[in-house]
Steps between C-alpha positions, in 0.01 A plus 500: 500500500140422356601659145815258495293174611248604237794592217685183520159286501422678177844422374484115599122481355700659097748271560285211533291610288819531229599107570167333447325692240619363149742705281395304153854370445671204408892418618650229245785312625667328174726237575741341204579164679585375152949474418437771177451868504143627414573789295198764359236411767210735499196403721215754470132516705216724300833648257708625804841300429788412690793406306804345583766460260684241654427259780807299601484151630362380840426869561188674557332905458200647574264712301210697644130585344243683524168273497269759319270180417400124432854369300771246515885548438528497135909293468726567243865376484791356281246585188236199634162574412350726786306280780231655725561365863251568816274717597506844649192765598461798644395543853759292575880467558713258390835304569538259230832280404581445158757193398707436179593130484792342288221316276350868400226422728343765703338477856316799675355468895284756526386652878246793559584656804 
């Protein structure tokens, strides 16, 4: 009885361990809430990239990174000139929300969690 209080204590002190130490990531959610498909959108942290060919309209997708560093999301899309957005770091995780508006503007909300 003592060896199965002691095993599932050790169990719920990994677990909690597992949700509150930082796994260095970032989660992107990348929202087209403009009426035109984004086509050839590659967003990259540190040269890891995540590349969509296609994002439809009023639709959204998520890419995942490893934060391996200090960096921000390096934007590319439709051929436009690459943008650097926000600002990610290790240590830390990440859940950040990317938007692509009709006027070609971009808008990034960034939380560390």
């Amino acid at each position: 009885m003592m060896k199965l209080i002691l095993s599932s204590l050790f169990i719920g002190i990994l677990l909690l361990i597992y949700f509150i130490v930082p796994k260095n990531t970032a989660v992107l959610t990348i929202t087209n809430s403009s009426d035109v498909i984004v086509t050839n959108l590659e967003i990259s942290i540190r040269g890891e990239p995540c590349i969509r060919s296609q994002l439809l309209p009023k639709t959204n997708t998520k890419c995942t990174f490893k934060v391996n560093g200090d960096a921000g999301y390096r934007v590319l899309w439709d051929g436009k000139k690459a943008e650097e957005l926000g600002y990610v770091t290790n240590g830390m995780d990440f859940q950040d929300q990317l938007t692509i508006y009709n006027n070609g503007k971009l808008n990034l909300e960034s939380v560390a969690l």
